[in-house]
C-alpha positions in Angstrom: 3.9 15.9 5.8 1.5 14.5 8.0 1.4 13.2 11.8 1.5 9.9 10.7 4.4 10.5 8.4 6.3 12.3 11.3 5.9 10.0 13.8 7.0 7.3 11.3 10.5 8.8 10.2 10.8 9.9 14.4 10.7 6.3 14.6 13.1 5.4 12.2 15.6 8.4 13.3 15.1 7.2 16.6 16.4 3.7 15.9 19.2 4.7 13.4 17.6 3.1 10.2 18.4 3.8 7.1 15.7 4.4 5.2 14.1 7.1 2.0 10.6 8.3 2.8 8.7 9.4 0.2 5.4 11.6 -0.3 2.9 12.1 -2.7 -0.1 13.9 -4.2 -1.9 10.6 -5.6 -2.9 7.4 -3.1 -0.2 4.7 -2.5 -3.3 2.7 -1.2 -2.6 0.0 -3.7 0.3 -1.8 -5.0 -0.2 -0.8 -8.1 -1.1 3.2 -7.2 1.7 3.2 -5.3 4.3 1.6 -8.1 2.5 4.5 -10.2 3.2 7.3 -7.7 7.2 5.7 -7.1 7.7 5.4 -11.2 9.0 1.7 -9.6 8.0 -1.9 -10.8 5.4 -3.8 -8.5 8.1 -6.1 -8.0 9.5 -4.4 -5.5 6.9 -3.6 -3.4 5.6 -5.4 -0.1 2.2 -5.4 1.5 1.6 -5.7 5.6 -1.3 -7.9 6.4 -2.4 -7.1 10.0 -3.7 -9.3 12.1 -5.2 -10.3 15.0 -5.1 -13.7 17.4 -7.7 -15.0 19.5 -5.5 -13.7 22.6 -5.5 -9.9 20.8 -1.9 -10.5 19.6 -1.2 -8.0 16.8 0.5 -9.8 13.8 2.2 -8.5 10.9 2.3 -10.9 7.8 4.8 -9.0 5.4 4.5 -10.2 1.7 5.5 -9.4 -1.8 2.9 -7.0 -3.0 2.0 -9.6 -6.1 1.4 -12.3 -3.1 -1.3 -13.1 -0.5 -1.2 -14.0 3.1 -1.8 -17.1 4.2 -3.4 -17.4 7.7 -3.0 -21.1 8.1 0.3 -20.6 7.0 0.7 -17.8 10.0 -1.3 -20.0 12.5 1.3 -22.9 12.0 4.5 -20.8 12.3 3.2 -19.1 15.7 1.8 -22.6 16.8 -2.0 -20.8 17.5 -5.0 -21.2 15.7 -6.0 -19.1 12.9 -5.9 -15.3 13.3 -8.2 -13.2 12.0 -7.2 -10.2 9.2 -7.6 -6.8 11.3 -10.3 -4.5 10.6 -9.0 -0.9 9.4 -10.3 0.5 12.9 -7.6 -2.0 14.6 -5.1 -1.1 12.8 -5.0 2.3 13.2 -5.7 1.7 17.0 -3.0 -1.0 17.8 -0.2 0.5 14.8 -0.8 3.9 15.6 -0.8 3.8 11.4 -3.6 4.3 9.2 -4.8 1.2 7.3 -3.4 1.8 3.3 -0.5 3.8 5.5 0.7 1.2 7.9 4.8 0.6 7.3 6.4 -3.1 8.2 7.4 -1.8 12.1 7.4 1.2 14.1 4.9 -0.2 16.5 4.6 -3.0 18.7 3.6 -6.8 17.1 4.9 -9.8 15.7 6.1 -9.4 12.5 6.8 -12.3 10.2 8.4 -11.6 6.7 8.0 -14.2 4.0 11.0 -16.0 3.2 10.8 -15.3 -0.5 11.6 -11.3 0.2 15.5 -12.2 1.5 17.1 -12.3 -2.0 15.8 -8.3 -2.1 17.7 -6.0 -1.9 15.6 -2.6 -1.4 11.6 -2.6 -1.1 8.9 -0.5 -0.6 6.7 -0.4 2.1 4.0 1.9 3.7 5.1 5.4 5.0 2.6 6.2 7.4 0.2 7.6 5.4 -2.0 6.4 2.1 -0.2 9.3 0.3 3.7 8.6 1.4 6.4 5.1 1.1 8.9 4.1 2.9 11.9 2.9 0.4 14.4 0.3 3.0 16.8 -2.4 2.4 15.7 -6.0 3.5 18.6 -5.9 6.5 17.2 -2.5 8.2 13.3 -3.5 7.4 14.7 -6.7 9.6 16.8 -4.4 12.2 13.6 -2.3 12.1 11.2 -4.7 13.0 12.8 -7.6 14.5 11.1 -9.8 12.7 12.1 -13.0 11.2 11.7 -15.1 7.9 9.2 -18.2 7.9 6.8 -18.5 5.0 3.7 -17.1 5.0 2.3 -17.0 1.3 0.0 -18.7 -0.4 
C-alpha cells in the first residue's frame, strides 16, 4: 500500500467511516479498468471531476461514471461563473491525491454529488491511488464529504 492509500483510509478511520478499500495490480484509472480490476458493473461506479473557480475554489463535481460533468450546470448551483476542469498538477497539489487516484473527500473543497446517485446504495470511488478503490455507501460518501445533492450532469 502506498502513501496515498494510507493517508486515505487514516482519513476515513479518522472520521469513523465505513468504508472497503481495495488494491490492485492493474490501473483503476478508468471506469472501465477499474470495473475490470473490482469484477463489478460500471454501474456502480462514480467519477470526481475536480475543479477550479476563478477565486481558486477547489470543486468536486461527483458523477456516475457513465455520465459527464457539466460546468454550467456547476456554475449555476454555486451562483459563479464557469469553473475551469483542474489540471492533474492541481489536483494532486490541492487533494493531496493523485489525479486517476483522487477519492470523493478526504481533503478540503466543495463537493457537489449529482442527484441521480441517491437511489445507490454502495459505489465506488477512487482510493488514493490509480491502482486502489474505495467501495462506500451513498450515506457515509455524504457523511464523508459533506457534500450535498444538486444536479450536475449533462
Amino acid at each position: 500500500m502506498n502513501v496515498y492509500e494510507q493517508k486515505l483510509k487514516q482519513y476515513l478511520t479518522d472520521n469513523n467511516i465505513e468504508f472497503e478499500h481495495l488494491s490492485f495490480k492493474q490501473s483503476c484509472h478508468s471506469v472501465a479498468d477499474a470495473a475490470n480490476a473490482a469484477d463489478a458493473s460500471t454501474d456502480d461506479f462514480v467519477k470526481n471531476i475536480c475543479m477550479v473557480d476563478k477565486d481558486c475554489n477547489f470543486i468536486v463535481a461527483i458523477v456516475h461514471g457513465n455520465d459527464r460533468a457539466s460546468t454550467s450546470r456547476v456554475a449555476k448551483v454555486l451562483g459563479i461563473e464557469r469553473p475551469n476542469t483542474a489540471t492533474p498538477e492541481q489536483i494532486l497539489e490541492r487533494t493531496g491525491f493523485p489525479c486517476g487516484g483522487t477519492p470523493s473527500f478526504g481533503f478540503d473543497a466543495i463537493f457537489l454529488i449529482d442527484e441521480k446517485l441517491q437511489d445507490r446504495d454502495v459505489v465506488y470511488t477512487g482510493g488514493g491511488s490509480e491502482n486502489s478503490l474505495t467501495k462506500i455507501t451513498i450515506p457515509e460518501l455524504c457523511k464523508a464529504n459533506l457534500g450535498k445533492f444538486v444536479r450536475v450532469r449533462k
